[in-house]
C-alpha positions in Angstrom: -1.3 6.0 73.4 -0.3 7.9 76.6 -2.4 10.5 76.1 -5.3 8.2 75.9 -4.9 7.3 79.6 -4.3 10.3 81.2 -6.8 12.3 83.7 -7.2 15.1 81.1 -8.2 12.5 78.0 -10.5 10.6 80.8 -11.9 14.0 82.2 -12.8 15.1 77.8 -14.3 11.5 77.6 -16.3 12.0 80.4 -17.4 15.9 80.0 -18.5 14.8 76.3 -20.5 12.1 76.9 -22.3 14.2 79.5 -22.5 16.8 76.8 -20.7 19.9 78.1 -18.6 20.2 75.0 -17.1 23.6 76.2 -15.7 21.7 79.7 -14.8 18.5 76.6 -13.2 20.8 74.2 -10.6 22.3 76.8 -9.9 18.8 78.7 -9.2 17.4 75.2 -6.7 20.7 74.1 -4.7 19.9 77.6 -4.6 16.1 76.7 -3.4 16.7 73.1 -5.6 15.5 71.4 -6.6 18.5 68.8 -9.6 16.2 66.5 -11.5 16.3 70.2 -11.1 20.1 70.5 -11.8 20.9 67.4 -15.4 18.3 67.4 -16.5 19.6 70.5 -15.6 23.4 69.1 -17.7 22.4 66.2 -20.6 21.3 68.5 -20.3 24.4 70.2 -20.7 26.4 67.3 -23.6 23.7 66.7 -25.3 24.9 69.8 -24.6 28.2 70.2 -27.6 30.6 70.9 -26.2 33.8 68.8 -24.2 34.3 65.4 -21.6 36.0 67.6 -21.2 33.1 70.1 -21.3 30.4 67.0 -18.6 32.5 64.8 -16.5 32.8 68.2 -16.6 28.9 68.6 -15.7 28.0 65.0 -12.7 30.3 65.4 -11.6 28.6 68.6 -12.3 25.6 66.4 -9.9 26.4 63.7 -7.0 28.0 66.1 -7.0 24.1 67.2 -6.9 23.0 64.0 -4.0 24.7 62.4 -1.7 21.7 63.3 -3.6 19.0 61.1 -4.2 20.1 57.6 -7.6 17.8 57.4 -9.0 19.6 60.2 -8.0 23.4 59.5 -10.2 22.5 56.1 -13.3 21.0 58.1 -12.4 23.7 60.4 -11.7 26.6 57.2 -14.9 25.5 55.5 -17.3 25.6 58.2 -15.9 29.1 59.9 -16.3 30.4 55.8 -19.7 29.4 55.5 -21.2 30.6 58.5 -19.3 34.2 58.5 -20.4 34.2 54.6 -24.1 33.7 55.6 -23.5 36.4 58.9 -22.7 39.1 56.7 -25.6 38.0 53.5 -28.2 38.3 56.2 -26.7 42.0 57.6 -26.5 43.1 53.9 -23.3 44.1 52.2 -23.3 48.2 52.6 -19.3 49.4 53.5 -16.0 48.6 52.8 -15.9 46.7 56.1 -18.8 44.3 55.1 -16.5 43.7 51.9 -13.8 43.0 53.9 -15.9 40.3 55.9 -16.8 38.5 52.8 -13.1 38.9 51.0 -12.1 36.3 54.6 -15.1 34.5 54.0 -14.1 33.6 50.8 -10.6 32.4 52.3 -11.7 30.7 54.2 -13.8 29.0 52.0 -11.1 28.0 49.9 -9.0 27.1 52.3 -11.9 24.5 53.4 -11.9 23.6 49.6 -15.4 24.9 49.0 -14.2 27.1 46.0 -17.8 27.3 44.4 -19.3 29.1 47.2 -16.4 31.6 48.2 -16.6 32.1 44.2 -20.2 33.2 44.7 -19.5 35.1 47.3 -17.0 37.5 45.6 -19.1 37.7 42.9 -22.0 39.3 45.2 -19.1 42.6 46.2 -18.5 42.6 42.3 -14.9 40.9 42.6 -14.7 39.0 39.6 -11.1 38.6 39.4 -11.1 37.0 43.2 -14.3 35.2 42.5 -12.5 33.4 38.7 -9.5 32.4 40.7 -11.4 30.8 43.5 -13.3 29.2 40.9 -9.8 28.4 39.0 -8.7 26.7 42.6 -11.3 24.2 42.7 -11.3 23.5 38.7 -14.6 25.1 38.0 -13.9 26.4 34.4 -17.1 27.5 33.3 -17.4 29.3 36.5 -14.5 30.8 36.1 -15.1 31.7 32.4 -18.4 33.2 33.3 -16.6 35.4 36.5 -13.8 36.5 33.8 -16.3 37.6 31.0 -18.6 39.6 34.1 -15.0 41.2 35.2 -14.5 42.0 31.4 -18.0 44.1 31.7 -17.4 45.7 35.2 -14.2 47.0 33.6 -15.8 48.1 30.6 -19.0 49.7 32.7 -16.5 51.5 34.3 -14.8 52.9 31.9 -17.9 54.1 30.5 -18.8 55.4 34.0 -16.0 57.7 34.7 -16.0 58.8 30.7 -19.1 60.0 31.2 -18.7 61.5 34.1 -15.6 63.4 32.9 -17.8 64.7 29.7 -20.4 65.9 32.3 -18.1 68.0 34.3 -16.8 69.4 31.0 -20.1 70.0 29.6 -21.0 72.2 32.9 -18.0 73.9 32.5 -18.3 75.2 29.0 -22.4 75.7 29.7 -23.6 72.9 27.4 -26.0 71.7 30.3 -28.6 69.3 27.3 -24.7 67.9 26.8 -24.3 67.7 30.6 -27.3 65.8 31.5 -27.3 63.5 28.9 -23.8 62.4 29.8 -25.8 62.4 33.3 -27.9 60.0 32.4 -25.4 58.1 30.6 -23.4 57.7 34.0 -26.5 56.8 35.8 -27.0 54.0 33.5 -23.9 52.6 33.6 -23.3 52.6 36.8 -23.3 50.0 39.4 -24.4 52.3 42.2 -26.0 55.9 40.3 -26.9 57.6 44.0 -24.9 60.1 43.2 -25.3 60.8 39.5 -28.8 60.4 40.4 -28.8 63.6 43.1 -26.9 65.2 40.0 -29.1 64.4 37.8 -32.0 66.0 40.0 -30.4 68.8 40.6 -29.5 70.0 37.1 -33.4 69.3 36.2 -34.6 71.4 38.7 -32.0 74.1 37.6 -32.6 73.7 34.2 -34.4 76.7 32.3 -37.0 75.7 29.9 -39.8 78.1 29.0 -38.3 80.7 27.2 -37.6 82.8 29.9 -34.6 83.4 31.8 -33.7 86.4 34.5 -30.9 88.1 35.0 -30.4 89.5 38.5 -27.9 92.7 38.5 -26.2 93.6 41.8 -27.5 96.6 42.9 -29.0 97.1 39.8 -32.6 96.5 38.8 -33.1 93.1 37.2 -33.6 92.2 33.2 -36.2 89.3 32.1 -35.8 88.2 28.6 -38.0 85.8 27.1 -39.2 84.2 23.6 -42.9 83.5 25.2 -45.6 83.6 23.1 -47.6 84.7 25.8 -46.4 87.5 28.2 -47.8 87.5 31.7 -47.5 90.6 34.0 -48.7 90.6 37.8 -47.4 90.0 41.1 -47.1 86.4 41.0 -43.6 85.5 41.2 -44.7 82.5 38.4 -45.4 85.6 35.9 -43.0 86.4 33.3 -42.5 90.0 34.8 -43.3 89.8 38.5 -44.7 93.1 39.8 -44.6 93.6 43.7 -47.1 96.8 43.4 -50.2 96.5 45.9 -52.4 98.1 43.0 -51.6 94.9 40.7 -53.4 91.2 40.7 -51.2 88.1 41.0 -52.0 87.7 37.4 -52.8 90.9 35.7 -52.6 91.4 32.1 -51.1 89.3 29.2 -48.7 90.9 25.9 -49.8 88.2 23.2 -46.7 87.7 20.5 -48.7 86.8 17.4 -48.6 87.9 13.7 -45.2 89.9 14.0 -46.6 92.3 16.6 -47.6 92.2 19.8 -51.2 92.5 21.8 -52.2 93.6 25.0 -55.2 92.4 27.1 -56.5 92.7 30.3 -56.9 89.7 32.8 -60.2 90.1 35.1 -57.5 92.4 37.3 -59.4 93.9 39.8 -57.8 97.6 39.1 -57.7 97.4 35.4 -55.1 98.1 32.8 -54.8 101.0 30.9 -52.9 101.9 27.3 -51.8 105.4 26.9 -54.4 106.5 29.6 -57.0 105.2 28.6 -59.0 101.6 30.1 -58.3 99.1 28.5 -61.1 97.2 26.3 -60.3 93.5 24.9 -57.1 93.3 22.5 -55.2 96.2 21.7 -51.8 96.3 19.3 -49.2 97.7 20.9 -48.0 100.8 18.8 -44.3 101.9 17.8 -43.8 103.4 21.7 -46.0 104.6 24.3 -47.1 103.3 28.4 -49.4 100.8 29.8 -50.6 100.5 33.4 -51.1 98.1 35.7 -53.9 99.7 38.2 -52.8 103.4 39.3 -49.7 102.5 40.9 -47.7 100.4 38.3 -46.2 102.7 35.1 -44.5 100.9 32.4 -42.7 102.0 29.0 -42.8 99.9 26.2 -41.3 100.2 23.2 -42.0 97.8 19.7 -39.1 97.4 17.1 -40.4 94.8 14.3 -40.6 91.6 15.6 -38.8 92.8 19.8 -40.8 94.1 22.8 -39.0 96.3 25.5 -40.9 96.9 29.0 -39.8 99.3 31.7 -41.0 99.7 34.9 -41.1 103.5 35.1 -42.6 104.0 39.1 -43.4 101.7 42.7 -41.0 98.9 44.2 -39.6 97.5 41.0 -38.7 100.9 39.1 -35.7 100.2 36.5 -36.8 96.3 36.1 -36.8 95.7 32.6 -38.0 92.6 30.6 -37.1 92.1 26.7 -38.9 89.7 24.3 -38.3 88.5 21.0 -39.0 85.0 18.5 -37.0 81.9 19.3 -33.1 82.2 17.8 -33.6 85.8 17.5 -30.5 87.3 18.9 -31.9 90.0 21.9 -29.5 92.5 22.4 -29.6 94.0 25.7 -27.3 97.0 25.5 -30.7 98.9 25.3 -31.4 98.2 29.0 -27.8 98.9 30.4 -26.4 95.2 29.8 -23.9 94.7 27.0 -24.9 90.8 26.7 -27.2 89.0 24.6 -29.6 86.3 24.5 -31.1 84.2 22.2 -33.4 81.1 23.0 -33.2 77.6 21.1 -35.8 75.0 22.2 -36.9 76.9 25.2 -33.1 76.8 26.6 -31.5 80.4 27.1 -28.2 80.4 25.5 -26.1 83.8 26.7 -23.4 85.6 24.5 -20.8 88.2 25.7 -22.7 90.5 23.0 -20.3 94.1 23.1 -18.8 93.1 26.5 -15.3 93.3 26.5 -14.8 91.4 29.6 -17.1 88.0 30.6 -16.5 85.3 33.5 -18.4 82.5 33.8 -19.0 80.4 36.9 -15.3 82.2 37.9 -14.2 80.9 33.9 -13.5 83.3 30.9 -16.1 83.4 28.2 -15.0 82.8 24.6 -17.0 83.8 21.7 -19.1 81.0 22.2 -22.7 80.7 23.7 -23.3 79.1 27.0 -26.6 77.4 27.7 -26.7 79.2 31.4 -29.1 77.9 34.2 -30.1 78.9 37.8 -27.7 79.9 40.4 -24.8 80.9 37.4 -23.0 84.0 38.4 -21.9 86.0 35.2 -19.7 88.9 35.8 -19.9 91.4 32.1 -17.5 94.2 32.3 -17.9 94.5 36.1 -21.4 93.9 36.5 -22.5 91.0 38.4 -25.6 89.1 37.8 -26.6 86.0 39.0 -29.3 83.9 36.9 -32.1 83.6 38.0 
Protein backbone atom coordinates (compact mmCIF):
# COMPACT_ATOMS: atom_id res chain seq x y z
CA UNK A 1 0.00 0.00 0.00
CA UNK A 2 3.14 2.21 0.40
CA UNK A 3 4.09 2.03 -2.90
CA UNK A 4 0.75 3.28 -3.94
CA UNK A 5 1.54 6.71 -2.43
CA UNK A 6 4.78 7.37 -3.31
CA UNK A 7 6.19 10.15 -5.89
CA UNK A 8 7.30 7.38 -8.31
CA UNK A 9 3.61 5.36 -8.26
CA UNK A 10 2.04 9.10 -8.56
CA UNK A 11 4.62 10.29 -11.28
CA UNK A 12 3.53 6.32 -13.43
CA UNK A 13 -0.16 7.43 -12.76
CA UNK A 14 0.31 10.55 -14.15
CA UNK A 15 2.83 9.77 -17.24
CA UNK A 16 0.12 7.04 -18.25
CA UNK A 17 -2.76 8.85 -18.22
CA UNK A 18 -1.01 11.41 -20.39
CA UNK A 19 0.10 8.50 -22.53
CA UNK A 20 3.86 8.47 -22.46
CA UNK A 21 4.02 4.84 -21.58
CA UNK A 22 7.90 4.76 -21.91
CA UNK A 23 8.20 7.79 -19.10
CA UNK A 24 4.96 5.29 -17.22
CA UNK A 25 6.76 2.09 -17.67
CA UNK A 26 10.05 3.28 -15.86
CA UNK A 27 8.20 5.46 -13.00
CA UNK A 28 6.17 2.19 -12.39
CA UNK A 29 9.63 -0.28 -12.37
CA UNK A 30 11.19 2.35 -9.62
CA UNK A 31 7.75 2.22 -7.64
CA UNK A 32 7.57 -1.65 -7.73
CA UNK A 33 4.96 -2.14 -9.09
CA UNK A 34 6.03 -4.77 -12.06
CA UNK A 35 1.96 -5.37 -13.74
CA UNK A 36 2.45 -1.33 -14.62
CA UNK A 37 5.80 -1.93 -16.35
CA UNK A 38 5.06 -4.63 -17.87
CA UNK A 39 1.30 -2.88 -19.43
CA UNK A 40 2.92 0.07 -20.48
CA UNK A 41 5.90 -2.28 -22.09
CA UNK A 42 3.10 -3.90 -23.78
CA UNK A 43 1.74 -0.59 -25.04
CA UNK A 44 4.91 0.21 -26.18
CA UNK A 45 5.41 -2.70 -28.19
CA UNK A 46 1.63 -1.66 -29.21
CA UNK A 47 2.88 1.53 -30.62
CA UNK A 48 6.03 1.05 -31.82
CA UNK A 49 6.86 2.21 -35.40
CA UNK A 50 9.33 -0.76 -36.36
CA UNK A 51 9.54 -4.71 -35.74
CA UNK A 52 12.82 -3.98 -34.11
CA UNK A 53 11.56 -1.24 -31.68
CA UNK A 54 8.25 -3.46 -30.98
CA UNK A 55 10.40 -6.86 -30.36
CA UNK A 56 12.86 -4.56 -28.10
CA UNK A 57 9.78 -3.38 -25.93
CA UNK A 58 8.21 -6.87 -25.44
CA UNK A 59 11.61 -8.01 -24.24
CA UNK A 60 11.82 -5.10 -21.79
CA UNK A 61 8.34 -6.31 -21.11
CA UNK A 62 9.13 -9.82 -20.18
CA UNK A 63 12.56 -8.90 -18.19
CA UNK A 64 9.83 -7.13 -15.82
CA UNK A 65 7.83 -9.94 -15.80
CA UNK A 66 10.05 -12.74 -14.68
CA UNK A 67 8.98 -12.21 -11.00
CA UNK A 68 5.08 -12.99 -11.49
CA UNK A 69 4.53 -16.18 -13.29
CA UNK A 70 0.97 -14.72 -14.84
CA UNK A 71 2.73 -12.00 -16.34
CA UNK A 72 6.06 -13.72 -17.72
CA UNK A 73 3.13 -15.84 -19.68
CA UNK A 74 1.15 -12.64 -21.02
CA UNK A 75 4.61 -11.40 -21.29
CA UNK A 76 6.19 -15.13 -23.00
CA UNK A 77 3.13 -15.30 -25.32
CA UNK A 78 3.11 -11.99 -26.81
CA UNK A 79 7.15 -11.68 -27.27
CA UNK A 80 6.60 -15.54 -29.12
CA UNK A 81 4.13 -14.39 -31.40
CA UNK A 82 5.43 -11.38 -32.61
CA UNK A 83 9.22 -12.71 -33.08
CA UNK A 84 7.32 -15.85 -34.74
CA UNK A 85 5.57 -13.61 -37.35
CA UNK A 86 9.20 -11.28 -37.62
CA UNK A 87 11.01 -14.12 -38.86
CA UNK A 88 7.64 -15.78 -41.29
CA UNK A 89 7.62 -12.51 -43.02
CA UNK A 90 11.84 -12.41 -43.54
CA UNK A 91 11.52 -16.09 -44.73
CA UNK A 92 13.22 -18.95 -43.08
CA UNK A 93 16.64 -19.46 -45.16
CA UNK A 94 19.83 -20.20 -42.46
CA UNK A 95 20.51 -21.95 -39.46
CA UNK A 96 20.13 -18.54 -37.72
CA UNK A 97 16.44 -17.99 -38.91
CA UNK A 98 16.00 -21.61 -37.33
CA UNK A 99 17.30 -20.57 -34.34
CA UNK A 100 14.83 -17.50 -34.15
CA UNK A 101 11.92 -19.62 -34.56
CA UNK A 102 13.26 -22.74 -32.11
CA UNK A 103 12.90 -19.22 -29.16
CA UNK A 104 9.83 -18.38 -30.70
CA UNK A 105 8.45 -21.45 -30.01
CA UNK A 106 9.64 -21.16 -26.25
CA UNK A 107 8.38 -18.62 -25.86
CA UNK A 108 5.28 -19.63 -27.04
CA UNK A 109 4.96 -22.26 -24.74
CA UNK A 110 6.09 -20.66 -22.05
CA UNK A 111 3.04 -18.13 -22.72
CA UNK A 112 0.89 -21.46 -23.06
CA UNK A 113 0.18 -21.02 -26.70
CA UNK A 114 1.45 -24.60 -27.57
CA UNK A 115 -0.67 -24.78 -30.86
CA UNK A 116 1.13 -22.03 -32.48
CA UNK A 117 4.85 -22.61 -31.37
CA UNK A 118 3.78 -26.36 -32.54
CA UNK A 119 3.20 -24.83 -35.97
CA UNK A 120 5.93 -23.11 -35.94
CA UNK A 121 8.43 -25.99 -35.59
CA UNK A 122 6.70 -27.74 -37.95
CA UNK A 123 7.41 -24.94 -40.74
CA UNK A 124 11.84 -25.65 -39.93
CA UNK A 125 10.73 -29.42 -40.20
CA UNK A 126 11.14 -30.17 -36.31
CA UNK A 127 8.61 -32.62 -35.71
CA UNK A 128 9.88 -33.92 -32.64
CA UNK A 129 9.93 -30.17 -31.05
CA UNK A 130 6.70 -29.28 -32.76
CA UNK A 131 4.83 -33.09 -31.02
CA UNK A 132 6.07 -32.19 -27.66
CA UNK A 133 4.85 -28.55 -27.81
CA UNK A 134 1.71 -29.98 -28.96
CA UNK A 135 2.03 -32.84 -26.04
CA UNK A 136 2.46 -29.59 -23.55
CA UNK A 137 -0.72 -28.04 -24.21
CA UNK A 138 -2.74 -31.62 -24.62
CA UNK A 139 -3.20 -31.33 -28.35
CA UNK A 140 -3.02 -35.15 -29.19
CA UNK A 141 -4.09 -35.25 -32.63
CA UNK A 142 -1.60 -32.58 -33.18
CA UNK A 143 0.83 -34.30 -31.79
CA UNK A 144 -0.03 -37.60 -33.43
CA UNK A 145 -0.06 -35.90 -36.78
CA UNK A 146 3.72 -34.08 -35.89
CA UNK A 147 4.96 -37.75 -34.76
CA UNK A 148 3.63 -39.62 -37.99
CA UNK A 149 5.41 -36.35 -40.30
CA UNK A 150 8.76 -36.89 -38.05
CA UNK A 151 8.29 -40.72 -38.86
CA UNK A 152 8.46 -39.59 -42.73
CA UNK A 153 11.20 -36.97 -42.48
CA UNK A 154 13.22 -39.83 -40.88
CA UNK A 155 12.30 -42.20 -43.42
CA UNK A 156 12.89 -39.48 -46.45
CA UNK A 157 16.12 -39.17 -45.13
CA UNK A 158 17.19 -42.26 -45.01
CA UNK A 159 16.19 -42.72 -48.41
CA UNK A 160 18.04 -39.41 -49.14
CA UNK A 161 21.48 -40.21 -48.01
CA UNK A 162 20.95 -44.10 -49.47
CA UNK A 163 20.70 -42.75 -52.53
CA UNK A 164 23.11 -40.54 -52.42
CA UNK A 165 25.66 -43.14 -51.17
CA UNK A 166 24.53 -45.55 -54.33
CA UNK A 167 25.25 -42.45 -56.65
CA UNK A 168 28.70 -41.82 -55.48
CA UNK A 169 29.32 -45.62 -55.85
CA UNK A 170 27.79 -45.77 -59.18
CA UNK A 171 30.26 -42.93 -60.47
CA UNK A 172 32.99 -44.67 -59.00
CA UNK A 173 32.64 -47.97 -60.66
CA UNK A 174 31.35 -45.99 -64.16
CA UNK A 175 27.74 -47.15 -64.03
CA UNK A 176 26.63 -43.40 -64.75
CA UNK A 177 22.43 -44.76 -66.05
CA UNK A 178 22.91 -46.33 -62.29
CA UNK A 179 24.32 -43.01 -61.12
CA UNK A 180 21.70 -40.69 -62.30
CA UNK A 181 18.97 -42.64 -61.54
CA UNK A 182 19.99 -42.85 -57.90
CA UNK A 183 20.21 -38.89 -58.86
CA UNK A 184 17.02 -38.52 -59.42
CA UNK A 185 15.96 -40.68 -56.68
CA UNK A 186 17.77 -38.24 -54.16
CA UNK A 187 16.24 -35.27 -55.88
CA UNK A 188 12.92 -36.72 -55.19
CA UNK A 189 13.33 -37.44 -51.85
CA UNK A 190 14.71 -34.71 -50.79
CA UNK A 191 13.52 -31.82 -48.79
CA UNK A 192 15.81 -29.37 -50.38
CA UNK A 193 17.33 -31.20 -54.11
CA UNK A 194 19.54 -27.83 -55.01
CA UNK A 195 22.25 -29.71 -54.91
CA UNK A 196 21.33 -33.16 -56.32
CA UNK A 197 19.73 -30.94 -58.80
CA UNK A 198 23.29 -29.12 -59.95
CA UNK A 199 24.43 -32.97 -59.94
CA UNK A 200 21.91 -34.05 -61.72
CA UNK A 201 22.63 -31.36 -64.51
CA UNK A 202 25.86 -31.92 -64.63
CA UNK A 203 26.09 -35.62 -65.30
CA UNK A 204 23.33 -34.91 -68.28
CA UNK A 205 25.38 -32.63 -69.94
CA UNK A 206 28.44 -35.05 -69.46
CA UNK A 207 26.54 -37.89 -70.43
CA UNK A 208 27.46 -39.59 -73.91
CA UNK A 209 24.66 -40.70 -75.91
CA UNK A 210 24.98 -40.95 -79.69
CA UNK A 211 27.11 -43.65 -80.27
CA UNK A 212 30.15 -41.87 -80.37
CA UNK A 213 32.66 -41.20 -77.86
CA UNK A 214 36.47 -39.68 -78.21
CA UNK A 215 39.34 -40.51 -76.75
CA UNK A 216 41.95 -37.82 -76.47
CA UNK A 217 45.76 -39.32 -76.18
CA UNK A 218 48.42 -37.06 -74.72
CA UNK A 219 50.62 -36.23 -77.16
CA UNK A 220 49.18 -38.58 -79.28
CA UNK A 221 46.73 -38.14 -82.00
CA UNK A 222 43.15 -38.77 -80.93
CA UNK A 223 40.82 -42.04 -81.62
CA UNK A 224 36.84 -41.60 -82.29
CA UNK A 225 34.91 -44.71 -82.06
CA UNK A 226 31.42 -44.86 -82.86
CA UNK A 227 28.34 -47.30 -83.65
CA UNK A 228 26.65 -44.37 -85.94
CA UNK A 229 24.67 -45.40 -88.60
CA UNK A 230 25.58 -42.37 -90.31
CA UNK A 231 29.27 -41.16 -90.35
CA UNK A 232 29.82 -37.44 -90.86
CA UNK A 233 33.35 -36.04 -91.87
CA UNK A 234 34.06 -32.16 -92.07
CA UNK A 235 35.35 -29.46 -90.02
CA UNK A 236 32.53 -29.01 -87.86
CA UNK A 237 33.50 -29.87 -84.46
CA UNK A 238 29.58 -31.51 -84.27
CA UNK A 239 30.90 -34.11 -87.06
CA UNK A 240 31.78 -37.53 -86.02
CA UNK A 241 35.46 -36.98 -87.33
CA UNK A 242 36.17 -33.25 -87.08
CA UNK A 243 38.69 -32.26 -89.82
CA UNK A 244 40.54 -28.82 -89.23
CA UNK A 245 41.89 -28.83 -93.09
CA UNK A 246 41.07 -25.37 -94.90
CA UNK A 247 40.32 -27.54 -98.16
CA UNK A 248 37.23 -29.33 -96.18
CA UNK A 249 33.36 -27.96 -95.63
CA UNK A 250 31.98 -27.88 -92.08
CA UNK A 251 30.03 -30.77 -93.23
CA UNK A 252 31.67 -32.68 -95.96
CA UNK A 253 30.92 -36.21 -96.75
CA UNK A 254 28.87 -38.89 -94.99
CA UNK A 255 30.12 -43.13 -94.52
CA UNK A 256 26.53 -44.67 -94.55
CA UNK A 257 26.63 -48.14 -92.27
CA UNK A 258 23.82 -50.12 -93.99
CA UNK A 259 23.47 -53.69 -95.30
CA UNK A 260 26.79 -55.10 -93.55
CA UNK A 261 29.00 -52.65 -95.54
CA UNK A 262 29.61 -49.33 -95.60
CA UNK A 263 28.88 -46.30 -98.30
CA UNK A 264 30.42 -43.22 -99.05
CA UNK A 265 28.74 -40.02 -100.41
CA UNK A 266 29.52 -36.64 -101.03
CA UNK A 267 27.80 -33.68 -99.23
CA UNK A 268 27.40 -30.46 -101.59
CA UNK A 269 31.29 -29.87 -100.33
CA UNK A 270 32.50 -27.21 -102.11
CA UNK A 271 36.00 -29.13 -103.02
CA UNK A 272 34.56 -32.50 -103.54
CA UNK A 273 35.43 -35.97 -102.37
CA UNK A 274 37.26 -38.36 -104.05
CA UNK A 275 37.64 -42.48 -103.74
CA UNK A 276 40.86 -43.94 -104.90
CA UNK A 277 41.48 -40.79 -107.03
CA UNK A 278 38.88 -40.53 -108.62
CA UNK A 279 35.50 -37.63 -107.99
CA UNK A 280 33.26 -38.90 -106.39
CA UNK A 281 29.63 -39.60 -108.04
CA UNK A 282 26.56 -40.38 -105.66
CA UNK A 283 27.03 -43.73 -103.42
CA UNK A 284 29.97 -45.64 -103.58
CA UNK A 285 30.75 -49.12 -101.35
CA UNK A 286 33.71 -48.81 -99.73
CA UNK A 287 35.98 -51.78 -100.83
CA UNK A 288 38.28 -54.21 -98.67
CA UNK A 289 41.11 -51.11 -98.31
CA UNK A 290 42.00 -48.16 -100.26
CA UNK A 291 41.83 -43.78 -99.60
CA UNK A 292 39.22 -41.24 -99.80
CA UNK A 293 39.72 -37.45 -99.87
CA UNK A 294 38.34 -34.68 -98.49
CA UNK A 295 39.23 -31.74 -101.20
CA UNK A 296 43.10 -31.85 -102.11
CA UNK A 297 44.38 -31.29 -98.76
CA UNK A 298 42.67 -33.95 -96.53
CA UNK A 299 44.09 -37.83 -97.23
CA UNK A 300 42.49 -40.62 -95.38
CA UNK A 301 43.09 -44.55 -95.21
CA UNK A 302 40.36 -46.68 -94.67
CA UNK A 303 40.21 -50.00 -94.18
CA UNK A 304 36.65 -52.53 -94.19
CA UNK A 305 36.78 -55.78 -92.11
CA UNK A 306 33.09 -57.47 -92.35
CA UNK A 307 30.91 -55.52 -90.40
CA UNK A 308 34.20 -52.56 -88.81
CA UNK A 309 35.34 -49.38 -90.53
CA UNK A 310 38.94 -47.95 -89.74
CA UNK A 311 39.71 -44.23 -90.94
CA UNK A 312 43.18 -42.61 -90.80
CA UNK A 313 44.01 -39.34 -91.36
CA UNK A 314 47.12 -39.83 -93.49
CA UNK A 315 48.29 -35.71 -94.19
CA UNK A 316 47.31 -31.75 -92.88
CA UNK A 317 46.71 -30.64 -89.14
CA UNK A 318 45.05 -33.83 -87.89
CA UNK A 319 47.58 -36.53 -89.37
CA UNK A 320 47.47 -39.87 -87.09
CA UNK A 321 43.64 -39.08 -85.90
CA UNK A 322 41.92 -42.10 -86.27
CA UNK A 323 38.18 -42.93 -85.94
CA UNK A 324 36.80 -46.71 -85.68
CA UNK A 325 33.12 -47.85 -86.25
CA UNK A 326 31.26 -50.81 -85.80
CA UNK A 327 27.24 -52.17 -84.90
CA UNK A 328 25.95 -51.53 -81.41
CA UNK A 329 27.43 -54.36 -78.73
CA UNK A 330 30.02 -55.18 -81.22
CA UNK A 331 33.17 -55.29 -79.25
CA UNK A 332 35.82 -52.53 -81.25
CA UNK A 333 39.17 -53.41 -80.59
CA UNK A 334 41.55 -50.66 -80.81
CA UNK A 335 44.95 -52.30 -80.64
CA UNK A 336 44.79 -51.59 -84.47
CA UNK A 337 45.23 -47.84 -84.00
CA UNK A 338 48.01 -47.97 -81.12
CA UNK A 339 45.39 -48.26 -78.06
CA UNK A 340 45.12 -51.67 -76.38
CA UNK A 341 41.44 -50.80 -75.03
CA UNK A 342 38.18 -51.58 -76.37
CA UNK A 343 34.82 -50.31 -76.83
CA UNK A 344 31.57 -51.43 -77.39
CA UNK A 345 28.24 -49.31 -77.34
CA UNK A 346 24.82 -50.41 -75.65
CA UNK A 347 21.89 -47.99 -76.12
CA UNK A 348 24.00 -45.24 -77.43
CA UNK A 349 26.21 -45.29 -74.01
CA UNK A 350 29.99 -46.09 -74.62
CA UNK A 351 30.97 -48.74 -72.23
CA UNK A 352 35.11 -49.01 -72.17
CA UNK A 353 37.12 -52.36 -71.43
CA UNK A 354 40.86 -52.71 -70.52
CA UNK A 355 40.86 -54.87 -73.86
CA UNK A 356 44.92 -56.37 -73.84
CA UNK A 357 46.09 -53.58 -71.41
CA UNK A 358 47.85 -54.89 -68.72
CA UNK A 359 47.63 -51.85 -66.57
CA UNK A 360 44.13 -49.46 -66.47
CA UNK A 361 43.28 -46.48 -63.83
CA UNK A 362 40.17 -44.96 -63.83
CA UNK A 363 39.29 -41.59 -62.53
CA UNK A 364 42.86 -42.29 -60.30
CA UNK A 365 40.85 -46.06 -59.51
CA UNK A 366 42.12 -49.61 -60.83
CA UNK A 367 40.04 -51.09 -63.58
CA UNK A 368 38.76 -54.67 -63.02
CA UNK A 369 37.65 -56.80 -65.85
CA UNK A 370 34.54 -55.08 -65.82
CA UNK A 371 33.17 -52.33 -68.31
CA UNK A 372 32.74 -48.77 -67.26
CA UNK A 373 30.13 -46.68 -68.88
CA UNK A 374 32.77 -43.63 -69.21
CA UNK A 375 31.61 -39.92 -69.88
CA UNK A 376 33.26 -36.46 -70.57
CA UNK A 377 36.11 -35.16 -68.61
CA UNK A 378 37.15 -39.16 -67.37
CA UNK A 379 40.91 -39.45 -67.46
CA UNK A 380 41.92 -43.17 -68.30
CA UNK A 381 45.53 -43.91 -67.99
CA UNK A 382 46.16 -47.73 -70.27
CA UNK A 383 49.59 -48.96 -69.77
CA UNK A 384 50.98 -45.37 -69.50
CA UNK A 385 49.02 -43.65 -72.02
CA UNK A 386 46.87 -40.97 -70.87
CA UNK A 387 43.61 -40.03 -72.45
CA UNK A 388 41.08 -37.99 -71.35
CA UNK A 389 37.36 -38.54 -72.81
CA UNK A 390 36.21 -36.48 -74.74
Amino acid sequence: MRRMFSADYRAAVAAEAAGDVELAAERYALAGELAGAVRMHLARAARAPTRTSELGALRDALRWASDDPALCRQASAALGKALWEAVRAEGIATERDRGRVREAAELLVAGDNHALAGEALETIHDYLAAANAYSAGGLVEKMEAALARDDAAHHAMREEADAFAGYQTAMRVGRRDEARAELVRAVATASTGVEYRRLLDELDTALLSAGKVELRRRGKPPIVACAARKIVLGRDPLCDLALRAGGVSRQHAEIEHAGGGFALRDLDSRNGTSLAGMPLAGRVPLAVAGELGLGDDCPIDYEVTGDMLLLRVRGGLDRGAALIAGNEHRRLDLAPLGLGLDVMFQRGRPMLGRGSCKTVTFNDEPLGDLRIQVIRKDRIVADGDEIDIA
